[in-house]
DOMIVEX-679536 format. One record per residue: x, z, y of N, C-alpha, C in turn; residue in one letter; residue number from 1. Coordinates in Angstrom, 2 decimals. Atoms other than C-alpha are relative to their C-alpha. Layout:
BEGIN
ATOM/X/Z/Y/X/Z/Y/X/Z/Y/A/NUM $
...
//
This chain:
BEGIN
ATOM/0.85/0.00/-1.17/0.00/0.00/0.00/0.89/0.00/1.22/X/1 $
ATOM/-0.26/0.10/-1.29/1.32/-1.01/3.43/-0.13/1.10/0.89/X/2 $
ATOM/0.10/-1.08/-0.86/1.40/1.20/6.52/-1.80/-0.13/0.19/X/3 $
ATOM/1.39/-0.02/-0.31/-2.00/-0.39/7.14/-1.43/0.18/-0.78/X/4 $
ATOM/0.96/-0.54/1.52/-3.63/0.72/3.60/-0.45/-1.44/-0.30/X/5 $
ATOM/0.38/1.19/1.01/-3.37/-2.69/2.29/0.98/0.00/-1.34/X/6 $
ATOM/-0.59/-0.29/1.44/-2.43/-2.49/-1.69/1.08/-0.85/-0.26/X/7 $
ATOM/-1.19/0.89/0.29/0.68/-4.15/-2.41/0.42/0.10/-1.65/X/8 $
ATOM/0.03/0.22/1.55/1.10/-5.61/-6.35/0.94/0.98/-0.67/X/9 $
ATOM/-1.04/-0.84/0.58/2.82/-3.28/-9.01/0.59/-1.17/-0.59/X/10 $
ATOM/-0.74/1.36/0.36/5.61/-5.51/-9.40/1.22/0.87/-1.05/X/11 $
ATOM/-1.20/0.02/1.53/8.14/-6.02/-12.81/1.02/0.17/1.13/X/12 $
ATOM/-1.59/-0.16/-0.51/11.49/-4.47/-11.77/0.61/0.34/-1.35/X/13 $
ATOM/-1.60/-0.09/1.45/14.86/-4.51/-14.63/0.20/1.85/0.94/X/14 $
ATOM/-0.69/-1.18/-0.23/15.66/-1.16/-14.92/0.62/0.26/-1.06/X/15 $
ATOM/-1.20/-0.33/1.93/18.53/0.31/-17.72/-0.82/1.04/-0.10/X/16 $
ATOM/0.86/-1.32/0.60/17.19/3.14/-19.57/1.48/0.49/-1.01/X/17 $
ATOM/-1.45/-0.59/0.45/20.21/5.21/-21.19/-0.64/1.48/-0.66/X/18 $
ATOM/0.39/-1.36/0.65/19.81/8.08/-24.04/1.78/0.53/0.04/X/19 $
ATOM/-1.45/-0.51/-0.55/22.74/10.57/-22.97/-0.66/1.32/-0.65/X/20 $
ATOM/0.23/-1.68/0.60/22.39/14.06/-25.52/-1.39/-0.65/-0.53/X/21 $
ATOM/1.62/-0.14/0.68/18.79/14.78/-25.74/-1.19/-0.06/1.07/X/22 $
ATOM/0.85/0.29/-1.48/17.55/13.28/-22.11/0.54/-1.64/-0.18/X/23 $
ATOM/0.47/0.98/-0.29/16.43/9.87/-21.40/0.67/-0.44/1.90/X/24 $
ATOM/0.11/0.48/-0.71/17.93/8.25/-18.51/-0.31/-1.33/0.75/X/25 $
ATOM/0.70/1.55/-0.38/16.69/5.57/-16.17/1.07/-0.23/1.34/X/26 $
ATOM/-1.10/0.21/-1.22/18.71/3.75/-13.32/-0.98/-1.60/0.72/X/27 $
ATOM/0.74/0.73/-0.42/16.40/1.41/-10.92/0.44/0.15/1.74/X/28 $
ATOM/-0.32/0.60/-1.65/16.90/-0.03/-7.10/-1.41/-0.11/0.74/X/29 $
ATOM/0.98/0.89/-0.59/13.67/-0.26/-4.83/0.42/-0.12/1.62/X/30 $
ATOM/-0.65/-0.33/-0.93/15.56/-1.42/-1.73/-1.07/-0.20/0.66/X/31 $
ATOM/0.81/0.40/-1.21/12.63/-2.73/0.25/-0.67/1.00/0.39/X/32 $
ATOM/0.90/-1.18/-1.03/11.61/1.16/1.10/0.99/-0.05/1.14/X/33 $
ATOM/-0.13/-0.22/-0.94/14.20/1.29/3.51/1.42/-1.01/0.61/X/34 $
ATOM/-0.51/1.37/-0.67/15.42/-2.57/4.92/1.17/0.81/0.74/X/35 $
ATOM/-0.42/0.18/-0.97/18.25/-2.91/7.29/-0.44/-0.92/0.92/X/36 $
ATOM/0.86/0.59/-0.89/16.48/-5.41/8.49/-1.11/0.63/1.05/X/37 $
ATOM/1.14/-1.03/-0.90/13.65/-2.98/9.55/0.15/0.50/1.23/X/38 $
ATOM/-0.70/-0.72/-0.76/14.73/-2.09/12.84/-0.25/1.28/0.66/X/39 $
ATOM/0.71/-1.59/-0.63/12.25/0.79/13.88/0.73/0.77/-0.95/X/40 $
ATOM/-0.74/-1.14/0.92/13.57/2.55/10.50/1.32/0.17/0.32/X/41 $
ATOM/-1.58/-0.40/-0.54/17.24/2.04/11.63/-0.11/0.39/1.11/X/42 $
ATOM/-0.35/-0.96/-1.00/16.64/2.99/14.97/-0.46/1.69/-0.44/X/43 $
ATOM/0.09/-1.30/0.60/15.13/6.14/13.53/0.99/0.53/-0.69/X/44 $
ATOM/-0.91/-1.12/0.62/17.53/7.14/11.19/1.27/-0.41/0.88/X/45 $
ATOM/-1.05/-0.18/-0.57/20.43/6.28/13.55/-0.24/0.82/1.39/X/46 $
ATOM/0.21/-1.35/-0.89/18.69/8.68/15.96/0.05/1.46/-0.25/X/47 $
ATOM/-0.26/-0.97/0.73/19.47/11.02/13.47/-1.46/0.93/-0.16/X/48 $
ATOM/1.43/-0.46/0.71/15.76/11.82/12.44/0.04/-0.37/-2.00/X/49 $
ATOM/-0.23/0.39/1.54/15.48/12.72/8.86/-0.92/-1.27/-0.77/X/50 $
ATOM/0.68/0.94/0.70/13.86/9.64/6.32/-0.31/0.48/-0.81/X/51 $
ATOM/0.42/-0.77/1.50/12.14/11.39/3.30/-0.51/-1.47/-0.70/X/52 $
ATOM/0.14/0.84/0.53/11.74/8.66/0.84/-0.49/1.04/-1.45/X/53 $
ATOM/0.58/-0.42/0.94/9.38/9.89/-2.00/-0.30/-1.21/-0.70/X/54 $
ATOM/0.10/1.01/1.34/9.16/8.57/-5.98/-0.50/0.86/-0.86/X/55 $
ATOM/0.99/-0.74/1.48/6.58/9.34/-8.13/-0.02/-0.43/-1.22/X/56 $
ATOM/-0.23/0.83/1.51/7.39/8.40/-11.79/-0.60/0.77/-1.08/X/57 $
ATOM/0.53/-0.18/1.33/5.30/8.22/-14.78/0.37/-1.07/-1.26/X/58 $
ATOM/-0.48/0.61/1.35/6.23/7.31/-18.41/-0.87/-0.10/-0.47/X/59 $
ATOM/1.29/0.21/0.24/3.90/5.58/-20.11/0.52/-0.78/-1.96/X/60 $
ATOM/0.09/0.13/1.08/3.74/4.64/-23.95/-0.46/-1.47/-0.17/X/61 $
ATOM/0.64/1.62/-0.02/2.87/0.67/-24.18/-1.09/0.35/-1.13/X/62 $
ATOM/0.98/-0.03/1.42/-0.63/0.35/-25.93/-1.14/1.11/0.39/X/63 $
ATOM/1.04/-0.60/-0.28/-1.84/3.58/-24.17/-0.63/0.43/0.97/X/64 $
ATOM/0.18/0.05/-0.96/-3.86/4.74/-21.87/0.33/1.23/0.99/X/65 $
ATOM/-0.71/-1.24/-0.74/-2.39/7.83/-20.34/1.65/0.36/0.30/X/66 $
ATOM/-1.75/0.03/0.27/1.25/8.33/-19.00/0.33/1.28/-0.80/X/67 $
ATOM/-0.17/-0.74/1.00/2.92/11.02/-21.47/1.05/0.70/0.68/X/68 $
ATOM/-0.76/-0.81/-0.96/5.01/12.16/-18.39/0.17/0.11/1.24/X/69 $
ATOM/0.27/0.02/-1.17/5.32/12.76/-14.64/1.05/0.95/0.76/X/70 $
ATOM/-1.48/-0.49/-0.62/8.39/13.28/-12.48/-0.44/0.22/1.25/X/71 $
ATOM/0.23/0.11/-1.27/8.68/13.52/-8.71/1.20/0.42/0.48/X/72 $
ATOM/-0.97/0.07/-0.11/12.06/12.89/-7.02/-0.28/-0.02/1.64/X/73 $
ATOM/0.35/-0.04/-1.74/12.65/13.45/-3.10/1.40/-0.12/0.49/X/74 $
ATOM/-1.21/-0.12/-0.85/15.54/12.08/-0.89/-0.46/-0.27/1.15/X/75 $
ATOM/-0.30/0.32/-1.83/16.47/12.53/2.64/1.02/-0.44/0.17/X/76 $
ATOM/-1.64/0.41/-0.76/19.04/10.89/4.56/-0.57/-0.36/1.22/X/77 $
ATOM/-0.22/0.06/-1.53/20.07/11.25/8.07/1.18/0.03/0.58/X/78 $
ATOM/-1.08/0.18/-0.61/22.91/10.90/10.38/0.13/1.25/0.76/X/79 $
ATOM/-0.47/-1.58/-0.64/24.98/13.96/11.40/1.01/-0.64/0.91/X/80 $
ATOM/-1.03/0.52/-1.23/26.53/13.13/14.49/1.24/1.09/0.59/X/81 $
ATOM/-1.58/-1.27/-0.47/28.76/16.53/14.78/1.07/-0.90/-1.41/X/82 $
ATOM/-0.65/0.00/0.73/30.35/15.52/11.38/0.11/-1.47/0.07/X/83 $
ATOM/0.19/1.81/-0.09/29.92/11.24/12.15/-0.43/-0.52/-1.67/X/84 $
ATOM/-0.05/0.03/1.42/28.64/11.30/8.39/-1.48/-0.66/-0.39/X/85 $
ATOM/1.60/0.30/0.26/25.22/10.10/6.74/0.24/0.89/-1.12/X/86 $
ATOM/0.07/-1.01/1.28/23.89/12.95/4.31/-1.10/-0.63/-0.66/X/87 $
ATOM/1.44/0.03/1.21/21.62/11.89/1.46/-0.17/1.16/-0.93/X/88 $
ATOM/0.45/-0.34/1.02/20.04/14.37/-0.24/-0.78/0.17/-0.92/X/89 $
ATOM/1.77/0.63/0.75/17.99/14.17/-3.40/0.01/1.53/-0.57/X/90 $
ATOM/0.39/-0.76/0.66/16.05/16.72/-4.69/-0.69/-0.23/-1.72/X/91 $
ATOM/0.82/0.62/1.26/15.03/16.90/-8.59/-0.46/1.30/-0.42/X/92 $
ATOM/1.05/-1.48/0.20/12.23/19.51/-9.60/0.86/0.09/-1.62/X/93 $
ATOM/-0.47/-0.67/1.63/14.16/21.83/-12.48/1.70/-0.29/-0.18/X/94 $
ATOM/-1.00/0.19/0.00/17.27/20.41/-11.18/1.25/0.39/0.83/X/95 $
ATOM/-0.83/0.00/-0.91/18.56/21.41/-8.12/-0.27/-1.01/1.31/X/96 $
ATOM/-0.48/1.52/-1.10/19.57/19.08/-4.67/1.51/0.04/-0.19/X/97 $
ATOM/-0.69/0.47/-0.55/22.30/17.46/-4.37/0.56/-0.44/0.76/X/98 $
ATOM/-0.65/0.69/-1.47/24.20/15.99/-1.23/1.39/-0.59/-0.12/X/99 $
ATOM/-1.39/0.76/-0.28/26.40/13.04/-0.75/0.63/-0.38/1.53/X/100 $
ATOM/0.00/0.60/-1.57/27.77/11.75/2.66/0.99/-0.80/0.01/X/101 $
ATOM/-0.31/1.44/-0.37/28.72/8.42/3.68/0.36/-0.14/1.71/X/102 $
ATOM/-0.13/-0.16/-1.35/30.30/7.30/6.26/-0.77/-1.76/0.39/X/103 $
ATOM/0.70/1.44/-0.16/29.37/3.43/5.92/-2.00/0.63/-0.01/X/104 $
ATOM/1.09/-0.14/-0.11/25.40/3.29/6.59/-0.76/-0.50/-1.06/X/105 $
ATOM/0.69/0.24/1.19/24.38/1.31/4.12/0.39/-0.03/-1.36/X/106 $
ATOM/-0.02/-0.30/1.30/26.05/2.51/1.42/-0.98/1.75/0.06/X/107 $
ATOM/0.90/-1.11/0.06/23.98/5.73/2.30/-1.35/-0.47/-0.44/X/108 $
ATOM/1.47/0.31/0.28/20.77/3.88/2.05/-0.03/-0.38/-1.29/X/109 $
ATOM/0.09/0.49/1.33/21.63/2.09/-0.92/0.29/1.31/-1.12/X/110 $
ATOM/-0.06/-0.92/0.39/22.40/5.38/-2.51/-1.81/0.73/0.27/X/111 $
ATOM/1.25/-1.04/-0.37/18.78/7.06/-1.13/-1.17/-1.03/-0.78/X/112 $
ATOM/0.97/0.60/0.04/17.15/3.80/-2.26/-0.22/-0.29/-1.62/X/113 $
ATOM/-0.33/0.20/1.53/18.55/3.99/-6.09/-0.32/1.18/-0.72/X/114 $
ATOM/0.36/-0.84/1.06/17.33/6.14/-8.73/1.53/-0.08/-1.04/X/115 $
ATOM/-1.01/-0.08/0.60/20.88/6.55/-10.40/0.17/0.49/-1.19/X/116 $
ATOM/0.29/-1.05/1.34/20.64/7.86/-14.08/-0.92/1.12/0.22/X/117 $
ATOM/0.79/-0.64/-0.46/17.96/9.81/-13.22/-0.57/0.45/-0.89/X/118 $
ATOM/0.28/-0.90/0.85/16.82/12.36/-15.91/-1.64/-0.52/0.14/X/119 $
ATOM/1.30/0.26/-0.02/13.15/11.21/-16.83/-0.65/0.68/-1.25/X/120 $
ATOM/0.45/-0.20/1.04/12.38/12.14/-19.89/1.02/1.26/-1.33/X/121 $
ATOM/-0.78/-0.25/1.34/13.61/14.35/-23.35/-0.41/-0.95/-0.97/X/122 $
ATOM/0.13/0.84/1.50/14.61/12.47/-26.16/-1.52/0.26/-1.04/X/123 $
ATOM/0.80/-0.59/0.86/12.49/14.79/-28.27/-1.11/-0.37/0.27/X/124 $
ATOM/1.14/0.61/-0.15/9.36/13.60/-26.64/-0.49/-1.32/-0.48/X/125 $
ATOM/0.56/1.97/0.21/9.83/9.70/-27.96/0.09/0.02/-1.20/X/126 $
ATOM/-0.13/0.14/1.16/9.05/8.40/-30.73/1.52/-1.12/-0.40/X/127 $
ATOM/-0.97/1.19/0.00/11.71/6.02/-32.11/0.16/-1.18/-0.95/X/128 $
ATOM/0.24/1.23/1.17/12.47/2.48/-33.27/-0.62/-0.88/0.75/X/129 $
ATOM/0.27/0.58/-1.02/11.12/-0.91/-31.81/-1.27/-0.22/-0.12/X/130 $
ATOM/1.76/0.50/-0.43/6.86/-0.52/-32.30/-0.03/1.86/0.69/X/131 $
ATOM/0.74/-0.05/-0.64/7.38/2.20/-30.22/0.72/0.08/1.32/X/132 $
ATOM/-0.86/0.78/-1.80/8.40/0.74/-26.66/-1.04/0.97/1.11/X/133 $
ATOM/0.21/-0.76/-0.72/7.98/2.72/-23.50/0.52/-0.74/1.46/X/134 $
ATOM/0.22/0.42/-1.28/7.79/1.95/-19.51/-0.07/0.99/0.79/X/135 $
ATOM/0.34/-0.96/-1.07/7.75/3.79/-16.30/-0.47/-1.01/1.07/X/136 $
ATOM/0.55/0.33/-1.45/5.80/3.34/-13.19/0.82/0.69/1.41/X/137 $
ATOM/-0.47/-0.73/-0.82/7.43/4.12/-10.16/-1.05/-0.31/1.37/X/138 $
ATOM/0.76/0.62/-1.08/5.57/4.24/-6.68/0.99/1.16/1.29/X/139 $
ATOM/-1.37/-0.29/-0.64/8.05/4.98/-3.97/-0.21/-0.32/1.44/X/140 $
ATOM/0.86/0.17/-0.70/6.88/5.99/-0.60/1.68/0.39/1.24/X/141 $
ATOM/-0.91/-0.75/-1.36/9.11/6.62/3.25/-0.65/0.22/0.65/X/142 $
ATOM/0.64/-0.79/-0.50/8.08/9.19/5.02/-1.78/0.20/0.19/X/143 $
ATOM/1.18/-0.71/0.83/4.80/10.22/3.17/-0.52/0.56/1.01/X/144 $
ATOM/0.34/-0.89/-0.84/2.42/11.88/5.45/-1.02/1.15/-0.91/X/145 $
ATOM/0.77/-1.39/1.03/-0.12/13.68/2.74/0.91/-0.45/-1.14/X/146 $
ATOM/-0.82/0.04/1.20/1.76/14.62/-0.69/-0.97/0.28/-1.11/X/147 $
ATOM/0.98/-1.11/1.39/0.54/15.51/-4.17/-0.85/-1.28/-0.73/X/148 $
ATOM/0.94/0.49/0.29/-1.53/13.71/-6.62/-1.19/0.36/-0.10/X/149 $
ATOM/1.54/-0.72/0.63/-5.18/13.93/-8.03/0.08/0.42/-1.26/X/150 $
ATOM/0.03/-0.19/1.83/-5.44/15.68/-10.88/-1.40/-0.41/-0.61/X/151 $
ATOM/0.78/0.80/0.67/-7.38/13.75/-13.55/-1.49/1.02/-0.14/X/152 $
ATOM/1.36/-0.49/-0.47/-11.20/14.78/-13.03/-0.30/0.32/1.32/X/153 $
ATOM/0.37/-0.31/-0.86/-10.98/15.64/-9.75/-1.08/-1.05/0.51/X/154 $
ATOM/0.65/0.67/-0.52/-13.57/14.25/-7.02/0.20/-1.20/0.22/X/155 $
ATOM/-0.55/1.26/-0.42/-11.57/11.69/-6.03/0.41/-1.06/-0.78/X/156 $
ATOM/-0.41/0.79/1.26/-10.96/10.45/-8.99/-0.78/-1.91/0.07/X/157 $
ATOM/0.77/0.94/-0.17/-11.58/6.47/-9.19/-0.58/-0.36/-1.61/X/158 $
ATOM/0.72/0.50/1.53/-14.64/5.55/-12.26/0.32/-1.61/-0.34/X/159 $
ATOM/0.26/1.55/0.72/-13.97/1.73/-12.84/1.10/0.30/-1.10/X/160 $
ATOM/-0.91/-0.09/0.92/-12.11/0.66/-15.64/0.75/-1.12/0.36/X/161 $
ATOM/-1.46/1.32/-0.47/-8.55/-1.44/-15.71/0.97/0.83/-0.68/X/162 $
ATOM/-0.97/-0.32/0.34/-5.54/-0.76/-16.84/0.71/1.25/-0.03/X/163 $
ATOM/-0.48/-1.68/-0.20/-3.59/2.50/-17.20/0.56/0.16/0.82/X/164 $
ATOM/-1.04/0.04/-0.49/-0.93/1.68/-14.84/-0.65/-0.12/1.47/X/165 $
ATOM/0.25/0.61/-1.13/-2.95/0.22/-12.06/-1.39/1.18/0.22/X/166 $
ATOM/0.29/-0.78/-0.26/-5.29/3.14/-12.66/0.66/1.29/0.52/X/167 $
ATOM/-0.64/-1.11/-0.31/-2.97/5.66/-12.07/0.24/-0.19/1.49/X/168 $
ATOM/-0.71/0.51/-1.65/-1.60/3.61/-8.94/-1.22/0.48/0.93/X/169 $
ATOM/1.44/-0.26/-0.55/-5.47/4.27/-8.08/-0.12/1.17/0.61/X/170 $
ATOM/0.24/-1.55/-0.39/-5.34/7.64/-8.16/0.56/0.25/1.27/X/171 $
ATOM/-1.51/-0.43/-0.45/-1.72/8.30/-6.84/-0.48/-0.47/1.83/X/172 $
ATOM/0.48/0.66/-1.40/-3.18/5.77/-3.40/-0.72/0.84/0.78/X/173 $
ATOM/0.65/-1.09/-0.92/-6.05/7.83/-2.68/0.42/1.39/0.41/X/174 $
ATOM/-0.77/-1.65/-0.41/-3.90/11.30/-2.74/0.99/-0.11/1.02/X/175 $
ATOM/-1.19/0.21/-0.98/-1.47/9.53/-0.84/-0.26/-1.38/1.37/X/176 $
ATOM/0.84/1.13/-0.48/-3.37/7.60/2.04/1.12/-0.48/0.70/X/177 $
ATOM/-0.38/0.69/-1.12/-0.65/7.00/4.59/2.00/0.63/-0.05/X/178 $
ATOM/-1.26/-0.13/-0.51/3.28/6.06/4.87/0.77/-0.71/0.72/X/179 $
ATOM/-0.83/1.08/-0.15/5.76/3.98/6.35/0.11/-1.11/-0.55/X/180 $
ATOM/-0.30/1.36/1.37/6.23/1.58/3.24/-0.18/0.96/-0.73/X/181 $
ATOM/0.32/-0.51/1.41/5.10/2.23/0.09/0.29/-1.31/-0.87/X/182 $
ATOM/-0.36/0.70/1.04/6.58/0.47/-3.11/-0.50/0.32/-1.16/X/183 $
ATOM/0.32/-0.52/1.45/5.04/0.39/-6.63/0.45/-1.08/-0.80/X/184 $
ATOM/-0.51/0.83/0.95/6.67/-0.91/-9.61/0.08/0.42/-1.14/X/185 $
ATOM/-0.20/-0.52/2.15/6.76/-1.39/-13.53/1.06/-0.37/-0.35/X/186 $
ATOM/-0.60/0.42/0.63/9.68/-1.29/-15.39/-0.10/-1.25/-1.25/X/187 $
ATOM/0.19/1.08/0.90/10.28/-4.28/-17.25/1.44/-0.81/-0.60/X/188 $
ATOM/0.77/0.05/0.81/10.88/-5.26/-20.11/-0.06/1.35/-0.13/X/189 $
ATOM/0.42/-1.52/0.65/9.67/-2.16/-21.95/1.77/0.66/-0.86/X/190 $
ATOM/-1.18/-0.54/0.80/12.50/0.12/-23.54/-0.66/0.77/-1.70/X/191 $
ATOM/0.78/-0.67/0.89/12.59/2.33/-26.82/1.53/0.05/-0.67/X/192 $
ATOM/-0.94/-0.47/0.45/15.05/4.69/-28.95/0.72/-0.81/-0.92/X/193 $
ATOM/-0.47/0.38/1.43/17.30/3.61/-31.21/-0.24/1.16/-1.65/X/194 $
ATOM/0.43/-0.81/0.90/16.58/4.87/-34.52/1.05/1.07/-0.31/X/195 $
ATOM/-1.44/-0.40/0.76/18.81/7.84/-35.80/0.51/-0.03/-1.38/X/196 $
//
């Protein structure tokens, strides 16, 4: 959805997917939340106003209709003009924040705009082998003004029927009416364990 609440397609993005121990990682790019081209967003963050770039990710099981998991990842980056530095930091619920700083600009963004091995999942949760393949949704918002989803039954909830993915996006829209840019995307192709 646009700034102006027009829906924008959940589009196929390549993402790696990496089993490291007994966690699932994923590694995905959505640069078009925050352009250099854009110039209101660069004059903003080179006014040293923070950018919160929010990513809501659900794992979804190909075949069904409910995702089987639900993340929520949060970076800021802004320009520190005592230290001449750009700080990105991401937050991961159960994980901590982190903080990098850059001095080039757009290797800061490209850092705020990448999901980098990004802990999504435990192994132990998947099944494994190749009938059963797995996907994430990502929907990936800058500077969010309401947060949070709907939880499933609520009022707001939308009744038609469609897809699991593009239902969820349903939900996730109405909880989240208004940002800067908003990005939604499906991993593609589908992934899935190797057997042990």
């Amino acid at each position: 959805m646009a700034a102006g609440g027009e829906l924008e397609v959940l589009r196929p993005r390549k993402a790696r997917f990496e089993e490291v121990g007994d966690t699932v990682l994923m590694t995905v790019a959505l640069p078009e939340l925050l352009l250099t081209a854009d110039t209101a967003a660069m004059a903003s963050l080179e006014a040293a106003f923070t950018t919160v770039l929010t990513y809501e990710i659900a794992i979804h099981r190909a075949r069904e209709r409910e995702p089987i998991e639900h993340r929520r990842f949060v970076v800021r980056i802004h320009w520190n003009a005592w230290k001449e530095r750009y700080v990105v930091t991401a937050e991961e619920p159960g994980h901590g924040a982190t903080t990098r700083t850059f001095t080039d600009r757009d290797e800061a963004i490209a850092a705020a705009v990448t999901l980098d091995r990004l802990r999504i999942m435990q192994s132990e949760a998947l099944a494994r082998g190749p009938d059963a393949t797995y996907f994430a949704t990502i929907v990936g918002q800058r500077n969010p003004v309401d947060r949070g989803l709907l939880s499933p039954g609520s009022s707001g909830e939308p009744q038609r029927v469609g897809s699991t993915f593009s239902r969820w996006l349903g939900i996730f829209i109405r909880a989240q009416q208004r940002a800067e840019k908003t990005v939604a995307i499906k991993t593609s192709p589908a992934f899935y364990l190797v057997p042990r």
